[in-house]
PDB file of N, CA, C and O in Angstrom:
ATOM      1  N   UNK A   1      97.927 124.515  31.873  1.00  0.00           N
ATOM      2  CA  UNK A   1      98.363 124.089  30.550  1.00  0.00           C
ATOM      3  C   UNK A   1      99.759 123.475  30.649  1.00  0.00           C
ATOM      4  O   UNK A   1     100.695 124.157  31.065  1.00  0.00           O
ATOM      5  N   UNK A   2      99.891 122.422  30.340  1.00  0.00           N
ATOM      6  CA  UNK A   2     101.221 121.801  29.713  1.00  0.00           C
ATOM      7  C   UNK A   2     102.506 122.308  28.934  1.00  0.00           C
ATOM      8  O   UNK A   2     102.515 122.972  27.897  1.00  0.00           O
ATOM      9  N   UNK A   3     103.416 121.919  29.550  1.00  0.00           N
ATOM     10  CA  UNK A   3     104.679 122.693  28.477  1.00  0.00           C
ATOM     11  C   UNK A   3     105.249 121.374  28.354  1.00  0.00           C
ATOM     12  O   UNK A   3     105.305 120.314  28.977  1.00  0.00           O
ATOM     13  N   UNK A   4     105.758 122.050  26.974  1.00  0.00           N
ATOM     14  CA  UNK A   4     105.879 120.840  26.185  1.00  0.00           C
ATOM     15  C   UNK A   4     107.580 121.367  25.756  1.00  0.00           C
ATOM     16  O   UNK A   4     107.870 122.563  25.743  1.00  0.00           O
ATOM     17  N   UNK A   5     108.609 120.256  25.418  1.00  0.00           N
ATOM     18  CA  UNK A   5     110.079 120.654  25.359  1.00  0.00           C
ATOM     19  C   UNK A   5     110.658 119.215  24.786  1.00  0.00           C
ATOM     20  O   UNK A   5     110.325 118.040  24.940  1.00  0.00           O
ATOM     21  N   UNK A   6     111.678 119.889  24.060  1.00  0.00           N
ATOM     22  CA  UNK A   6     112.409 118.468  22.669  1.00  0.00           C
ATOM     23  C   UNK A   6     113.778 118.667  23.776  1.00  0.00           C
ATOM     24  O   UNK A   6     114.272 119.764  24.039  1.00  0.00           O
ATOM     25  N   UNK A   7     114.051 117.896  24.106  1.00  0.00           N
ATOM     26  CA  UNK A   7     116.194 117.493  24.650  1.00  0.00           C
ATOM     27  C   UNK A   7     116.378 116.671  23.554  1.00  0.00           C
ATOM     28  O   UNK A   7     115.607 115.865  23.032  1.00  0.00           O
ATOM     29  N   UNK A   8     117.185 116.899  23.359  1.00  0.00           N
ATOM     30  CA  UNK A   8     118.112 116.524  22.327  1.00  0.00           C
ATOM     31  C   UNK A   8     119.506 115.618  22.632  1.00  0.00           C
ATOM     32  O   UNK A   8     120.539 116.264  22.812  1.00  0.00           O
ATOM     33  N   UNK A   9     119.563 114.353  22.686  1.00  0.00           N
ATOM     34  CA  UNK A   9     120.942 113.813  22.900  1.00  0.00           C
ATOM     35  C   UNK A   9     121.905 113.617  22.497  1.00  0.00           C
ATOM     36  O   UNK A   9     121.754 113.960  21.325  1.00  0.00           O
ATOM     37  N   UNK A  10     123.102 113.215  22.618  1.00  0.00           N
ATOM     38  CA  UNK A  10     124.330 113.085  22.161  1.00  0.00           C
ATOM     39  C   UNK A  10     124.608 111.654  22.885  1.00  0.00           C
ATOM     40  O   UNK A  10     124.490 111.746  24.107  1.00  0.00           O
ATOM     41  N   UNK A  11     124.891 110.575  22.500  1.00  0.00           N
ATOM     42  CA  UNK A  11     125.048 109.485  23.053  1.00  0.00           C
ATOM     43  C   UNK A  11     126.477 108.885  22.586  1.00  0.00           C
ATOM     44  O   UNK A  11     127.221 109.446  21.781  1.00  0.00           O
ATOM     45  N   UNK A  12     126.751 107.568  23.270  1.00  0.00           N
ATOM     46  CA  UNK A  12     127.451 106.689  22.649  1.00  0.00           C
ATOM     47  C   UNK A  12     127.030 105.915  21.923  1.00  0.00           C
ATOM     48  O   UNK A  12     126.089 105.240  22.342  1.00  0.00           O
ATOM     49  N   UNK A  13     127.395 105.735  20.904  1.00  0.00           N
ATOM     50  CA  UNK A  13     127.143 105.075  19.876  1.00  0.00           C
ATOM     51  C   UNK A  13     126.181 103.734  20.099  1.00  0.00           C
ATOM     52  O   UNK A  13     124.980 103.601  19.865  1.00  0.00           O
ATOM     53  N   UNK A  14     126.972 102.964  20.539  1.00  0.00           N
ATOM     54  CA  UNK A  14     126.549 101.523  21.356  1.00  0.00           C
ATOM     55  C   UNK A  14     125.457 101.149  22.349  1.00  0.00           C
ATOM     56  O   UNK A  14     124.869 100.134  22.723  1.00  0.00           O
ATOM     57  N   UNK A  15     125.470 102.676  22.637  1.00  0.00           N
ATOM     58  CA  UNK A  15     124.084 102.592  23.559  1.00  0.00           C
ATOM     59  C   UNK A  15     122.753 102.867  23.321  1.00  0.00           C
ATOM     60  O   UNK A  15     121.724 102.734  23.984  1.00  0.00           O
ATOM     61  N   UNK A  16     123.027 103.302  22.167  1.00  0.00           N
ATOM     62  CA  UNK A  16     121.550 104.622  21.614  1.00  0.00           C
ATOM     63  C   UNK A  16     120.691 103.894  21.965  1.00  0.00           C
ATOM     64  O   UNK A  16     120.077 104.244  22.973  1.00  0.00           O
ATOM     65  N   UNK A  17     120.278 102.554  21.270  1.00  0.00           N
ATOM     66  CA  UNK A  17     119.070 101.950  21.326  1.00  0.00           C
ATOM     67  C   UNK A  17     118.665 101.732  23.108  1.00  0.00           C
ATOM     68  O   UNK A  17     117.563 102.112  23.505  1.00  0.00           O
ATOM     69  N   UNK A  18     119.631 101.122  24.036  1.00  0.00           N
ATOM     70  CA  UNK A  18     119.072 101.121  25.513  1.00  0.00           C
ATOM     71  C   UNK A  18     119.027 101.834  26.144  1.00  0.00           C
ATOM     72  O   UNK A  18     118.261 101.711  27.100  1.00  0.00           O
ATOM     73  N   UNK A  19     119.911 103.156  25.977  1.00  0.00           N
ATOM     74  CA  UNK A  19     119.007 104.958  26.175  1.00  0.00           C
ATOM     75  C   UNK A  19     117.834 104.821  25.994  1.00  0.00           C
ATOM     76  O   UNK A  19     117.072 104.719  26.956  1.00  0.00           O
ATOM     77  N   UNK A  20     117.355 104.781  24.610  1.00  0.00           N
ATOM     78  CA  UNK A  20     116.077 105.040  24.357  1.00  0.00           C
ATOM     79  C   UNK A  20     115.085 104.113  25.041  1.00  0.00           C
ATOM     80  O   UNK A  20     113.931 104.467  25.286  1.00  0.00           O
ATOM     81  N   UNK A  21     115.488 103.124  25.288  1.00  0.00           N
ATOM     82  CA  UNK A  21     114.116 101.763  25.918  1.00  0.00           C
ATOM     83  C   UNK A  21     113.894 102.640  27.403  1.00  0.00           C
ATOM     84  O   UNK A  21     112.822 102.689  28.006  1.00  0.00           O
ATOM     85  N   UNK A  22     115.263 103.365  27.867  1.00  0.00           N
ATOM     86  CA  UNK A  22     115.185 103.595  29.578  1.00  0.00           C
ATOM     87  C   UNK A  22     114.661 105.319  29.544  1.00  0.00           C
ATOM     88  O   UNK A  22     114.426 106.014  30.532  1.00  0.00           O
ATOM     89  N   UNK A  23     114.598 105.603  28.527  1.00  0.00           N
ATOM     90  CA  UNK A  23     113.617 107.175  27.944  1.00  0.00           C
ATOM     91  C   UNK A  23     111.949 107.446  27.986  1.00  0.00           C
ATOM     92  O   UNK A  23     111.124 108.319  28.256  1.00  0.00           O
ATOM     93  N   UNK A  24     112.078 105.909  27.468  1.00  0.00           N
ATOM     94  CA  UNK A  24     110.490 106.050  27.042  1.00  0.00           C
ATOM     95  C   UNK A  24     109.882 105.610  28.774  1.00  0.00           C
ATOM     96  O   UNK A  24     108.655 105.594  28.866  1.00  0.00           O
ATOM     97  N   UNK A  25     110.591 105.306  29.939  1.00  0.00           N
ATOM     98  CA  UNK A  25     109.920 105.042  31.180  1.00  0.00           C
ATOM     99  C   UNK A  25     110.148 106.122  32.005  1.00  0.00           C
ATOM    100  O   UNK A  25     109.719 105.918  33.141  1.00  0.00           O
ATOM    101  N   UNK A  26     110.739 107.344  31.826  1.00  0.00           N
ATOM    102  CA  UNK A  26     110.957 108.280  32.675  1.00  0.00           C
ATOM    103  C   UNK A  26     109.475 109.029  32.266  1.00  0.00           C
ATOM    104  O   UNK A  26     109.045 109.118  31.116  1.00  0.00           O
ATOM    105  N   UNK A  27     108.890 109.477  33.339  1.00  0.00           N
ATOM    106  CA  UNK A  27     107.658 109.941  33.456  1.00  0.00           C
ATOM    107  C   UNK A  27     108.098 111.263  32.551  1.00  0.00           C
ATOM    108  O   UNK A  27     109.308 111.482  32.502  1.00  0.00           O
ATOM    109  N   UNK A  28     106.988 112.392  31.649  1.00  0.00           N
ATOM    110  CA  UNK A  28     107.178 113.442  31.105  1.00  0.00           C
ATOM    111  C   UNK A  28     107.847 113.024  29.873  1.00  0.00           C
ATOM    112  O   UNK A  28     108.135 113.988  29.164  1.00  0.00           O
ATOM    113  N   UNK A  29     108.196 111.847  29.384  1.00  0.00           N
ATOM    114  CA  UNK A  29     108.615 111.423  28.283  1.00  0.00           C
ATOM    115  C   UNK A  29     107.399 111.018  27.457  1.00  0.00           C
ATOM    116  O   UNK A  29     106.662 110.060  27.690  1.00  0.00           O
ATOM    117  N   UNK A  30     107.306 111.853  26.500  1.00  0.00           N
ATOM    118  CA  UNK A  30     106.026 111.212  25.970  1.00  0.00           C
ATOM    119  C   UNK A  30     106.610 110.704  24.611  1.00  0.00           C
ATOM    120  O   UNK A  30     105.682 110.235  23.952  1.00  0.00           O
ATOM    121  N   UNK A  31     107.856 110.618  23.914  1.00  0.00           N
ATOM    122  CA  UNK A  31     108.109 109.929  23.012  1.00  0.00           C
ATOM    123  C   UNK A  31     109.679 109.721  23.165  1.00  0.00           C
ATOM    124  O   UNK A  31     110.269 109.921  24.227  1.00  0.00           O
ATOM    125  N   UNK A  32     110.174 109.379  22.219  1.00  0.00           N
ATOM    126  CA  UNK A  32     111.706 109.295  22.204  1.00  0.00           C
ATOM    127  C   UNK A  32     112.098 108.532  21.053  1.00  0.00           C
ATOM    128  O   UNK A  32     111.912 107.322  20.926  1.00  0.00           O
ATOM    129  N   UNK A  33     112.900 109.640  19.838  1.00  0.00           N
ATOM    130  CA  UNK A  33     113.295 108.814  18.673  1.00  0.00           C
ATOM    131  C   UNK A  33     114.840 108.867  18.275  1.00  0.00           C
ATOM    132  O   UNK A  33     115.521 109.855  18.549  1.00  0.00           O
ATOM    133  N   UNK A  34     115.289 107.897  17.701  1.00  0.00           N
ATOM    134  CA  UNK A  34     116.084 107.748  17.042  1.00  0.00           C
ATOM    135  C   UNK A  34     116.312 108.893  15.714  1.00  0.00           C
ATOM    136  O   UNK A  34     115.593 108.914  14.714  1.00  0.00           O
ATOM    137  N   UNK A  35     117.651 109.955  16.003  1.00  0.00           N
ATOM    138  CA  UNK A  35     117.653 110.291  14.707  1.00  0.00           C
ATOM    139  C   UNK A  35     118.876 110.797  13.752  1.00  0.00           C
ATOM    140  O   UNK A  35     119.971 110.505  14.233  1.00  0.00           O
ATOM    141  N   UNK A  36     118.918 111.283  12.877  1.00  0.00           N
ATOM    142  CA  UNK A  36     120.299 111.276  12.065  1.00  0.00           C
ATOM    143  C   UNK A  36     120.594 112.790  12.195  1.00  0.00           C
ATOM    144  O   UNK A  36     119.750 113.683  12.265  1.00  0.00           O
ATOM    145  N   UNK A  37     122.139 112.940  12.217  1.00  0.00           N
ATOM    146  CA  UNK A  37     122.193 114.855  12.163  1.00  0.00           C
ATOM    147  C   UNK A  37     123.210 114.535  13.403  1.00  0.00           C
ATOM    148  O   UNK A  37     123.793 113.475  13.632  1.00  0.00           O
ATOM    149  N   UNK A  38     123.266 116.179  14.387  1.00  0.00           N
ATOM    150  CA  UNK A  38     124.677 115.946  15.077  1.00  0.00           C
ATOM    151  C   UNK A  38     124.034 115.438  16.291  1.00  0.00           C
ATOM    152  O   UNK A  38     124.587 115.677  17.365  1.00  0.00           O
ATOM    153  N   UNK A  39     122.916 114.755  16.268  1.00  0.00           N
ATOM    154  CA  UNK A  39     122.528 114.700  17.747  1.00  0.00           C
ATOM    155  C   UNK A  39     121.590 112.962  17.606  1.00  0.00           C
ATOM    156  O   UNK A  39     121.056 112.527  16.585  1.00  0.00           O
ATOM    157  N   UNK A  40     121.648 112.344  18.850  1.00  0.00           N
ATOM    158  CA  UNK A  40     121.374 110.914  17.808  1.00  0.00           C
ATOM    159  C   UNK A  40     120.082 110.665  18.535  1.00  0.00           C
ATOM    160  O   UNK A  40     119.317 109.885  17.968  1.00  0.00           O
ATOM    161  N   UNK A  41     119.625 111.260  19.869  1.00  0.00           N
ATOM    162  CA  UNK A  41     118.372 111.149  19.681  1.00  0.00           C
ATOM    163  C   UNK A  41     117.855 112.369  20.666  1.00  0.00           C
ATOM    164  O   UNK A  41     118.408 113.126  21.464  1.00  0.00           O
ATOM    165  N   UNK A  42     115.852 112.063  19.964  1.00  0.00           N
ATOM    166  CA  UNK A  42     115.187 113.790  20.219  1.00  0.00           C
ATOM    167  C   UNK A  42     114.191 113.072  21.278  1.00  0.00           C
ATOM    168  O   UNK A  42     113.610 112.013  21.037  1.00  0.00           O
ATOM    169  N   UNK A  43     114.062 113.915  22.669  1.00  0.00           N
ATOM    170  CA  UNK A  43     113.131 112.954  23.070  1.00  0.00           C
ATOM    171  C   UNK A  43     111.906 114.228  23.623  1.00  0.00           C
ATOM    172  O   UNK A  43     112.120 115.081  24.485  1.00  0.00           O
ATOM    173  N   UNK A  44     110.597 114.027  22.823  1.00  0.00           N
ATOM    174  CA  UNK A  44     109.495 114.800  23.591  1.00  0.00           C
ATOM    175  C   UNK A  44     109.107 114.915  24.836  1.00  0.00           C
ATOM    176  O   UNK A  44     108.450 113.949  25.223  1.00  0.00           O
ATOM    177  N   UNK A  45     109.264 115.691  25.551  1.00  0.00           N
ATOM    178  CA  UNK A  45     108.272 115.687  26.873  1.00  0.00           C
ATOM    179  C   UNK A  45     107.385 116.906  27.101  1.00  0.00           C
ATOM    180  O   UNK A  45     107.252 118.031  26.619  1.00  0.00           O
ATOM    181  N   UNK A  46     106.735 116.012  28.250  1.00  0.00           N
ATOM    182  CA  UNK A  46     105.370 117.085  28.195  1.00  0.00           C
ATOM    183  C   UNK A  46     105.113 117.335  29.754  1.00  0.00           C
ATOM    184  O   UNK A  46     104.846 116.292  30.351  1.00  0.00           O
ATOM    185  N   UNK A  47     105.139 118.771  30.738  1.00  0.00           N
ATOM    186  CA  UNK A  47     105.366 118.753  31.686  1.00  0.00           C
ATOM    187  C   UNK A  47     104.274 119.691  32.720  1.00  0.00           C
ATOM    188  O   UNK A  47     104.055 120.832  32.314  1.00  0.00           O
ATOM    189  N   UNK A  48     103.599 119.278  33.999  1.00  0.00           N
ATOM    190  CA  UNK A  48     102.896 120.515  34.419  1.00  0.00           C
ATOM    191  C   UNK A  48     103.414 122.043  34.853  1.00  0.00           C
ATOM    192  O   UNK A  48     102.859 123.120  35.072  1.00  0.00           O
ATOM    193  N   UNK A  49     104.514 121.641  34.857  1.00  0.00           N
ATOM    194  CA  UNK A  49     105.250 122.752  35.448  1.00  0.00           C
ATOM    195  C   UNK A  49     106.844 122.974  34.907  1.00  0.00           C
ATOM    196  O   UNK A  49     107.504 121.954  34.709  1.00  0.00           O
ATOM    197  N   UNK A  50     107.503 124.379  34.653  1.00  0.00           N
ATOM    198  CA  UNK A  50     108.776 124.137  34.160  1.00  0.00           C
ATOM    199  C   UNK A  50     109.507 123.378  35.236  1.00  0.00           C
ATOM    200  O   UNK A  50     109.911 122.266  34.894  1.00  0.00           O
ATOM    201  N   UNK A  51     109.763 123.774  36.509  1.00  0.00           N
ATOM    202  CA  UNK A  51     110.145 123.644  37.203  1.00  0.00           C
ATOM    203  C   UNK A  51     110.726 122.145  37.321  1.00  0.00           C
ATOM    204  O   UNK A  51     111.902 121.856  37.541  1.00  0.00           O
ATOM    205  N   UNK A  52     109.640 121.242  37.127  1.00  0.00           N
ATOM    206  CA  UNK A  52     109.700 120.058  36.720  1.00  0.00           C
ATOM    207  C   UNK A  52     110.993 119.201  35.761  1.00  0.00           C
ATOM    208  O   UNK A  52     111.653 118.170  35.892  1.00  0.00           O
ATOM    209  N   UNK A  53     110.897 120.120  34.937  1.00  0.00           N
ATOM    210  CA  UNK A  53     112.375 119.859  33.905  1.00  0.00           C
ATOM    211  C   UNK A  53     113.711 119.651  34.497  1.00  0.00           C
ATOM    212  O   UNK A  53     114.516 118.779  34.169  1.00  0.00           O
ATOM    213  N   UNK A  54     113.874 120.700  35.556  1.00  0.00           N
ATOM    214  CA  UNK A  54     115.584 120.377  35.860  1.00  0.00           C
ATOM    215  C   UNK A  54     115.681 119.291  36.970  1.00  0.00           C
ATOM    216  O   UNK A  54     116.793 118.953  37.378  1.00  0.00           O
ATOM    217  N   UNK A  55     114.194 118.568  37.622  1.00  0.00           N
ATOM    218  CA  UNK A  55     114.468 117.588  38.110  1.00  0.00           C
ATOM    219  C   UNK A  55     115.065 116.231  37.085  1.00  0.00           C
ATOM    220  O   UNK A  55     116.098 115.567  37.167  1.00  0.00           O
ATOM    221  N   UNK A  56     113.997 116.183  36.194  1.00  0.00           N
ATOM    222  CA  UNK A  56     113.899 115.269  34.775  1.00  0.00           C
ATOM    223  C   UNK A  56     115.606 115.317  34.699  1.00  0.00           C
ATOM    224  O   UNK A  56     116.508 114.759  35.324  1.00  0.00           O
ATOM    225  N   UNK A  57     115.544 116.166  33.732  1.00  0.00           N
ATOM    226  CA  UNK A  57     117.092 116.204  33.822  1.00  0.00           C
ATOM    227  C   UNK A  57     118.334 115.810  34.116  1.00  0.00           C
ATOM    228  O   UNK A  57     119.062 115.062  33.464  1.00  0.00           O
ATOM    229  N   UNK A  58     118.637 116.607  35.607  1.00  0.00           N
ATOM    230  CA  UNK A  58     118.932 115.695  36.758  1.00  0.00           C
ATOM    231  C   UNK A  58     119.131 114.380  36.973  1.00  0.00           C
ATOM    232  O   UNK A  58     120.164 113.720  36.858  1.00  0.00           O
ATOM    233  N   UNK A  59     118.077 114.071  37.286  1.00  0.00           N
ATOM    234  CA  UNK A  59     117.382 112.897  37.926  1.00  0.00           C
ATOM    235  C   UNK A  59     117.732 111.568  36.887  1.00  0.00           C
ATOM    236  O   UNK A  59     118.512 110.621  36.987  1.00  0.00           O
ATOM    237  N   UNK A  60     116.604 112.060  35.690  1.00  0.00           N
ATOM    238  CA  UNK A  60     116.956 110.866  35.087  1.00  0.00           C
ATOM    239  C   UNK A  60     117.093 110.471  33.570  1.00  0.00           C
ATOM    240  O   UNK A  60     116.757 109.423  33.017  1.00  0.00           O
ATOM    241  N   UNK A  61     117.788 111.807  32.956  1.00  0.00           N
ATOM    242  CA  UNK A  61     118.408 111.751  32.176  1.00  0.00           C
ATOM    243  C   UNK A  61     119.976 111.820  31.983  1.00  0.00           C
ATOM    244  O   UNK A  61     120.744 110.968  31.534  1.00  0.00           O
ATOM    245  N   UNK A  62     120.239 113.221  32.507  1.00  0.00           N
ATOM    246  CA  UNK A  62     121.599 113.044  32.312  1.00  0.00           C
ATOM    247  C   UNK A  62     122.504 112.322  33.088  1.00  0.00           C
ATOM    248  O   UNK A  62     123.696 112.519  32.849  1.00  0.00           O
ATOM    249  N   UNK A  63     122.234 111.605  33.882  1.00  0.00           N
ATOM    250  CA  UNK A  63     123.069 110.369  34.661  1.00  0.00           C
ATOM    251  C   UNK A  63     123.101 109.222  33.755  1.00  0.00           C
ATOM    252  O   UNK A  63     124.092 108.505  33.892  1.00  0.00           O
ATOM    253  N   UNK A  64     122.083 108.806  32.679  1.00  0.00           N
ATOM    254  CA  UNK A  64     122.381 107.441  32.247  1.00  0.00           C
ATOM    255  C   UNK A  64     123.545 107.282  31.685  1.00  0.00           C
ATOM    256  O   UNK A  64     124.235 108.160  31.168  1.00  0.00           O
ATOM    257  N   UNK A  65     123.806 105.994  31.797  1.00  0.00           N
ATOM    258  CA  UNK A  65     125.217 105.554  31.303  1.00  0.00           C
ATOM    259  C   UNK A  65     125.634 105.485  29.856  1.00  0.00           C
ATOM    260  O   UNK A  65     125.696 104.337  29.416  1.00  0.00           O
ATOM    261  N   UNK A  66     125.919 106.410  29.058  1.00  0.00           N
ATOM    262  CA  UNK A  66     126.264 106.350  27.673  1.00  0.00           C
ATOM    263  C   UNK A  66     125.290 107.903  26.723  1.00  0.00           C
ATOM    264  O   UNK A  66     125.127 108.159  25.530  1.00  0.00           O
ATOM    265  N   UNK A  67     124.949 108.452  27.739  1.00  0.00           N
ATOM    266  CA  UNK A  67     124.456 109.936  27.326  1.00  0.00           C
ATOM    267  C   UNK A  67     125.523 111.023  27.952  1.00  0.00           C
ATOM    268  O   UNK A  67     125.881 111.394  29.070  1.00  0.00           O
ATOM    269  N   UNK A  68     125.851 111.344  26.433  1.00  0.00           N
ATOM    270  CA  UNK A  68     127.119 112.412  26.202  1.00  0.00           C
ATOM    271  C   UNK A  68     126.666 113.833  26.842  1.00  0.00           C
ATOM    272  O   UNK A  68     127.347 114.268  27.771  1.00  0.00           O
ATOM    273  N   UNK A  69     125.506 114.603  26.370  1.00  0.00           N
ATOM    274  CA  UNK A  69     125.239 115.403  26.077  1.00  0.00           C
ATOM    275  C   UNK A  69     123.942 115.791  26.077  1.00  0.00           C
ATOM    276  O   UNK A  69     123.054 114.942  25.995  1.00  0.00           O
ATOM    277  N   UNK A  70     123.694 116.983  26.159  1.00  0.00           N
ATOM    278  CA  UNK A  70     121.810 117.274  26.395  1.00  0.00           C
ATOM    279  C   UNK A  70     121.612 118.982  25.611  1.00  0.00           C
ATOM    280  O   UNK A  70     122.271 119.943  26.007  1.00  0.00           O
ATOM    281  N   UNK A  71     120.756 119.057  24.658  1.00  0.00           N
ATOM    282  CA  UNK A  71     120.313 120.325  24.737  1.00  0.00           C
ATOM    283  C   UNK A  71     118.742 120.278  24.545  1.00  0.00           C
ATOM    284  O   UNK A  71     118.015 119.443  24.008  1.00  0.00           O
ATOM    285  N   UNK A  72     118.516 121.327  25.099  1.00  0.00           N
ATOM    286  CA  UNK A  72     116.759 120.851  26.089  1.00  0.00           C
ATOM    287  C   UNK A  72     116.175 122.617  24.674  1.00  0.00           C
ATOM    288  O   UNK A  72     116.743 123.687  24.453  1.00  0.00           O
ATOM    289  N   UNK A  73     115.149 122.133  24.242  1.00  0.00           N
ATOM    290  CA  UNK A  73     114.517 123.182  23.891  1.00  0.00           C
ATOM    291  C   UNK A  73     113.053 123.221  24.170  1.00  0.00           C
ATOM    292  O   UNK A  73     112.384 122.312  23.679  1.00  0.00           O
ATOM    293  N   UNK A  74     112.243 124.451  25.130  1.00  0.00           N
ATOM    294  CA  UNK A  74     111.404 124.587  25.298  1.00  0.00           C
ATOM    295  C   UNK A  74     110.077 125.261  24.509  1.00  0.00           C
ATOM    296  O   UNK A  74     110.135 126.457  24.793  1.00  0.00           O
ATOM    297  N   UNK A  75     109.276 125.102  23.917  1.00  0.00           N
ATOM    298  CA  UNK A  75     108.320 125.183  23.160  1.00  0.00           C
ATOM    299  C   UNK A  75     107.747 126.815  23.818  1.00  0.00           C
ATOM    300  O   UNK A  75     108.017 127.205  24.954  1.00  0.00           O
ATOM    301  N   UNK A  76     107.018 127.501  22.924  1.00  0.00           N
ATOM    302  CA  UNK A  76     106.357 128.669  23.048  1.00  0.00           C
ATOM    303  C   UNK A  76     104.866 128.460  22.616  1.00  0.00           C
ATOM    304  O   UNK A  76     104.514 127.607  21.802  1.00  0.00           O
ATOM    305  N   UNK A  77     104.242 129.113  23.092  1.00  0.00           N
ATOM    306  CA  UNK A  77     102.462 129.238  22.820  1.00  0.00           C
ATOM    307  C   UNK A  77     102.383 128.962  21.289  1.00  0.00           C
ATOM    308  O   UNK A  77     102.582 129.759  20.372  1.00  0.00           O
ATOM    309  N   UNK A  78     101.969 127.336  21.216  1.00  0.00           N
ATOM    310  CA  UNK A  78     101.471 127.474  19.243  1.00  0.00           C
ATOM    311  C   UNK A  78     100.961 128.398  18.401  1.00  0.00           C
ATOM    312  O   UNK A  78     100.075 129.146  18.814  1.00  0.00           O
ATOM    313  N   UNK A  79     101.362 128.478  17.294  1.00  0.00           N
ATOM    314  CA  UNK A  79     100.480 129.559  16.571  1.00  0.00           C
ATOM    315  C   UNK A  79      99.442 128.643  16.015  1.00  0.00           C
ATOM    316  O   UNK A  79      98.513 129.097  15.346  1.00  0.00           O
TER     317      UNK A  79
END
């Protein structure tokens, strides 16, 4: 079964929109939106394994150029 987890970004302003174009190609990204509140964008992923995540992460989120910030929340068994 799949685990599924919202990160949450904090960006620069100026960049939000080409964050998001270079979001939606990182594998385990299954969406990525634009949104209002203290965090400017939420991006879905969906993963076989946790383990998987702190590569994502890593790898090829929190290096892009104009992403401040990350808080990653992981999903629990739906009701």
């Amino acid at each position: 079964m799949a685990t599924k987890a919202y990160v949450l970004l904090t960006t620069e302003p100026a960049k939000t929109k080409a964050i998001i174009a270079k979001m939606t190609k990182v594998p385990g990204v299954r969406e990525a939106n634009e949104v209002l509140g203290p965090y400017d964008v939420v991006l879905e992923l969906e993963i076989e394994r946790l383990e998987e995540m702190t590569d994502i992460l890593r790898k090829s989120i929190r290096p892009v150029d104009g992403v401040l910030s990350t808080l990653t929340c992981v999903t629990m068994k739906p009701v």
